[in-house]
N, C-alpha and C positions, 0 to 999 in steps of 0.2 A: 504493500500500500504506500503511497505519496501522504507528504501531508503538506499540503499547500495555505498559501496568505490567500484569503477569498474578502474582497469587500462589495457587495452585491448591492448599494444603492448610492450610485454617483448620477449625479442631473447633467445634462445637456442644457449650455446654454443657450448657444445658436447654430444653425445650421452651417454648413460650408458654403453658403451662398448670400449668409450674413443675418439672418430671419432670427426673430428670438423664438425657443422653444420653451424656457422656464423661467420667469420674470416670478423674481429680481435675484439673477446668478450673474458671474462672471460672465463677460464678454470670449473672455478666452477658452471658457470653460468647452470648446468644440470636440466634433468624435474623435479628429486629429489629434489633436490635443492632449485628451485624456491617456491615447493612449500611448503617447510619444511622453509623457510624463509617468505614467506609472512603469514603462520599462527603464528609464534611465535615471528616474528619481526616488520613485518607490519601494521597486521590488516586490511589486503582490503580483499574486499568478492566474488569479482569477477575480474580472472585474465585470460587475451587473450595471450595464445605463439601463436606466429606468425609464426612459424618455421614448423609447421604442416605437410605442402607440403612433408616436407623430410619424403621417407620411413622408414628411422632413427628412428625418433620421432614416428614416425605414429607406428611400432613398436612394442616401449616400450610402447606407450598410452594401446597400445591393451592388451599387457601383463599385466598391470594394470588394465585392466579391466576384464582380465580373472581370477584374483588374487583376485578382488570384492574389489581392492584401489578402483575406480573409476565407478560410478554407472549415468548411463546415465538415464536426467530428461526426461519425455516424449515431453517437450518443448525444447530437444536440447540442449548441452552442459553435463560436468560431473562432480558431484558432489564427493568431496574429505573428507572425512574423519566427513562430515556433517558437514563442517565447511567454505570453497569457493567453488565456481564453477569457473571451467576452461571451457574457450570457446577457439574452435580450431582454428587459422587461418594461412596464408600465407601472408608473401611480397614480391609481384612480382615489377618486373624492367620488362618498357617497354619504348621502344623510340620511339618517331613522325617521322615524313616525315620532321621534320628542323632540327633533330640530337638531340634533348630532351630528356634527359630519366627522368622519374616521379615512384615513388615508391607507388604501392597501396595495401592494406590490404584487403582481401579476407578473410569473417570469412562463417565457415560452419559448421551444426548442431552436426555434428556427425563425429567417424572413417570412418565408411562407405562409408561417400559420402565425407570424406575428400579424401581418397584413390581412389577412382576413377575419382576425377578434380585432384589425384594426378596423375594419369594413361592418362589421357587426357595432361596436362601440360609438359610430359616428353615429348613429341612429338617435344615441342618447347626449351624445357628449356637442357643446354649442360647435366648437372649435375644435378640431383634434389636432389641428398643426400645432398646438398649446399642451404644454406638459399640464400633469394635476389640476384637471378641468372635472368639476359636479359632472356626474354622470346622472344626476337625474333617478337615481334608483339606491335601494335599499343594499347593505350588504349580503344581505339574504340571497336576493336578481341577481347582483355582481357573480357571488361563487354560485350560482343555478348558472351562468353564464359560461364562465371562464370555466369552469369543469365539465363543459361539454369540448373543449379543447384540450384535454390533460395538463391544465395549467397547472403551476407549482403558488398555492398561493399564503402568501404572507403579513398577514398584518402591520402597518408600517408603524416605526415610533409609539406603542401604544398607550405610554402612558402621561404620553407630554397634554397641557390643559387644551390644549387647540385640535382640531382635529384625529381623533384621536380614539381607539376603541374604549380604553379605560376611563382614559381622558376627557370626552366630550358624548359619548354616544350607548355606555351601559356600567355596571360592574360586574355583569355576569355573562358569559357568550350566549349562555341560555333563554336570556332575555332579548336577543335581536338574531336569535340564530337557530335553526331547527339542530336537532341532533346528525342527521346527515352530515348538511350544511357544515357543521363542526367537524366532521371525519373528513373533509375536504381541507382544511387548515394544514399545510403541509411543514412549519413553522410560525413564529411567533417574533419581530424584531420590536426589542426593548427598548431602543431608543437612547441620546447620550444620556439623558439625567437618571436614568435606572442602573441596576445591575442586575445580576443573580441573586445576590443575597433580600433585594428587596422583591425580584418578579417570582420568586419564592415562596413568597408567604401568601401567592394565590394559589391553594390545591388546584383547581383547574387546569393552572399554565403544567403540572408537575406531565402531562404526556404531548410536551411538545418541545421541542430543541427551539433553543436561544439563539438570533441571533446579534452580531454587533458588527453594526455598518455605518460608514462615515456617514451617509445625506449631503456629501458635498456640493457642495455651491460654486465651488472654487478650485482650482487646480490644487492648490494648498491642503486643500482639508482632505485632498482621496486620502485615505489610510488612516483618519484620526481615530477611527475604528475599525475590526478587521475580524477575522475569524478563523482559526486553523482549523480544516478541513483531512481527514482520512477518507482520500479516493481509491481507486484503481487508477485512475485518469482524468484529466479535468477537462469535464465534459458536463453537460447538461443533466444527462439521467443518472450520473456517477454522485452531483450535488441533493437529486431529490433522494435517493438512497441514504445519504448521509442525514439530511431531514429528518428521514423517516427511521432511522436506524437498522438499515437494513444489508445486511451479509459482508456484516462486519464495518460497514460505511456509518462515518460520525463526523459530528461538529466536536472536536478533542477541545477546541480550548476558544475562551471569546477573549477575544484582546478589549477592553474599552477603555472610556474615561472615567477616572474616579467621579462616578454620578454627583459629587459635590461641583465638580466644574461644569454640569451640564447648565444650560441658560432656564431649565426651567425645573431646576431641583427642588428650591426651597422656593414658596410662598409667599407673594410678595405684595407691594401696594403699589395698585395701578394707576395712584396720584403722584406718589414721590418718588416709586420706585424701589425703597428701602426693604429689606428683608426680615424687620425689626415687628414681626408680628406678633399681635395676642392671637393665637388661635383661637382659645372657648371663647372670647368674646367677638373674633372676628374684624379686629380692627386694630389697623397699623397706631403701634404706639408712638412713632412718629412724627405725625401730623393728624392722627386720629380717623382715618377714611376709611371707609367700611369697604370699599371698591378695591378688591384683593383680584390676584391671579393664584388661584392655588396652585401650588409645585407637587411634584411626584412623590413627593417622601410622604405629604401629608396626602395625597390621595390614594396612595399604597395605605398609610394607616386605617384611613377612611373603611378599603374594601378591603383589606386582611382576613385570610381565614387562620392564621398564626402570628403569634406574637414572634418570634423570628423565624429563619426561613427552613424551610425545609426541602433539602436537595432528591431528589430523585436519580435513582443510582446510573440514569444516562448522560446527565446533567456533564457537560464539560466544565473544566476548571475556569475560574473568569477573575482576568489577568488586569491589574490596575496597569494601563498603561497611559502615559503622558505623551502627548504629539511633542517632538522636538522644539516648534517656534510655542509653544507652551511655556517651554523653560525662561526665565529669568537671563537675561544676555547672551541668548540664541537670536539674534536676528540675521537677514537677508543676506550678509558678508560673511558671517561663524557657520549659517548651514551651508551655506557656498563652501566654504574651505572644507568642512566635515565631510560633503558628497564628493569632491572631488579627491578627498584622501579615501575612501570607503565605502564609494559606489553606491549604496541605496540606502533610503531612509530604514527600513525592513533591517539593513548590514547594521547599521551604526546604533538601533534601537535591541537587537539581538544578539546581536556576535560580538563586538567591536568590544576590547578589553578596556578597563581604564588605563590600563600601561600605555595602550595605543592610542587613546582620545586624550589622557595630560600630555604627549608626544606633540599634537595639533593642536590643538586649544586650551591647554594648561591647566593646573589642577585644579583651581576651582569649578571650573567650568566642567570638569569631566568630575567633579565628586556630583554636581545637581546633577547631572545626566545621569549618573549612578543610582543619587537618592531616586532620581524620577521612575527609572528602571525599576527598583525596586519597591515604588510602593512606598517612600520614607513620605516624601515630600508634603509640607504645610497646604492645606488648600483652606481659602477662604469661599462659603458657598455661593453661585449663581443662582441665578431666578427670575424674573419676568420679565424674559426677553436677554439677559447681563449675560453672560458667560461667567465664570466662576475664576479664579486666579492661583496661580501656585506663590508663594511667598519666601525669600530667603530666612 
């Protein structure tokens, strides 16, 4: 078995002919782009655009694969340059019957059958040349839908306050979802402000693997999250195998961010902004406003079937990981010198010794990267909207 870097929800910004697909991302964020960046920057081995649905993207994929960029495994997904595989998928926006909308990840084998759930979805969706567009229908419609194409599908970010299954649209799957319906859930993605030890104390979540994926927006962010994967190959059907746990195929390990750094961990006031809340009484002590964004920790508390977590023995290990320009005097010059002594962000965040980083950027600098590695590092929490801080 391989066990590969997978991060399965990176955005498209604009097309190769300059069209926006996912407003408000980077301009640069293109399919070129992404992928020209995670082989020389990276180092992950399997990367998911989400953006798929758009005939934009869909596209150019094809022109790259008429070109022979792009060489389709017979297991599904496309091989780039013999170096990652790109698996295709879409984020849809659906709202409940209580005004919820939740954002889910539909991934599918191929162009072919990408383009025709993309031919099916325009029915519903205003715009489909537009990434994460209302589709006008229930999550319920959506997996009746995309399960009539063997799609792989996955609940996106679930428990951030916006969009969101936990977050804005139920606290129980059983409440917006048939039992079926639920057996079509092929994983679960937790989002930055979560981890394991909080999507844990849902008995529910305990028969579905975890994932951790950047949502990038920006070249910068591919890999802020990631996921070691036990394949055969990296391939399409080799990834829902690992889902699903099957003949031997697993998600081994979630790389994320210490959920303290996610932007919407902790609870916040959506007058001042401040994180300084009374909970039982609901109001920022602050400046007194009852007009909160609740964060993850407290809506984890909220729907808890346990007071802490409880793992389920297929559960991968979930690794506190720090993105490098995270760090404390890492900027645009230091990870410049770092990639070109050590070739991928994946090398310098896993292999790279401190013997060899105080060598390039000196001791201080290579003791945070150490503390960051391993989990030492001070965090101050994020929240309504903030991103979260690491502190010397």
């Amino acid at each position: 078995m391989l066990e590969i870097f997978a991060d399965l929800h990176i955005h498209v910004g604009k097309s190769a002919g300059g069209r926006w697909i996912k407003i408000p991302t980077s301009s640069k964020l293109t399919v070129r782009n992404i992928l020209t960046e995670v082989i020389e920057r990276k180092g992950i081995d399997i990367i998911g655009i989400i953006d798929a649905l758009s005939p934009l993207v869909l596209d150019e994929l094809s022109k790259m694969v008429d070109a022979g960029e792009l060489i389709l495994y017979s297991g599904g997904g496309y091989s780039y340059k013999e170096k990652i595989t790109l698996i295709l998928g879409a984020e849809i926006e659906t709202k409940e019957l209580n005004g919820g909308l939740g954002h889910t990840l539909i991934y599918l084998p191929d162009i072919a059958s990408m383009q025709q759930f993309s031919k099916v979805m325009s029915k519903f969706i205003r715009n489909i040349n537009i990434s994460s567009q209302n589709a006008h229908m229930t999550l319920q419609k959506l997996i009746d839908i995309a399960s009539g194409f063997e799609a792989a599908i996955v609940p996106a970010h679930v428990f951030t306050p916006y969009k969101s299954l936990y977050g804005s649209c139920c606290s129980r799957l059983s409440h917006i979802l048939s039992d079926q319906a639920i057996t079509k859930i092929a994983a679960i993605e937790i989002g930055l402000s979560a981890d394991s030890l909080l999507a844990d104390r849902l008995e529910e979540l305990s028969k579905f693997t975890l994932l951790t994926n950047s949502d990038a927006h920006s070249l910068e962010k591919i890999g802020r999250e990631y996921n070691v994967i036990s394949l055969a190959e990296p391939s399409f059907q080799e990834c829902i195998k690992a889902f699903r746990c099957l003949e031997g195929r697993a998600v081994k390990a979630n790389y994320g961010l210490n959920p303290r750094l996610g932007k919407y961990h902790s609870t916040s006031c959506a007058n001042c902004g401040k994180n300084d809340i009374n909970i039982i009484d609901s109001k920022c002590r602050s400046c007194g406003s009852t007009k909160l964004v609740k964060g993850v920790a407290d809506r984890i508390e909220e729907i808890a079937d346990f007071p802490v977590a409880k793992h389920p023995k297929h559960r991968g290990t979930y690794f506190y990981q720090i993105p490098l320009t995270f760090i404390p005097g890492i900027g645009k010059k230091t990870l410049a010198k770092l990639l070109k002594n050590f070739g991928t962000e994946m090398n310098i965040i896993h292999h790279t010794s401190k013997i060899e980083l105080t060598a390039v950027v000196g001791e201080a600098l290579s003791n945070e990267i150490i503390k960051a590695r391993s989990g030492g590092a001070t965090v101050i929490s994020g929240g309504g909207g903030v991103y979260g801080k690491i502190v010397k």
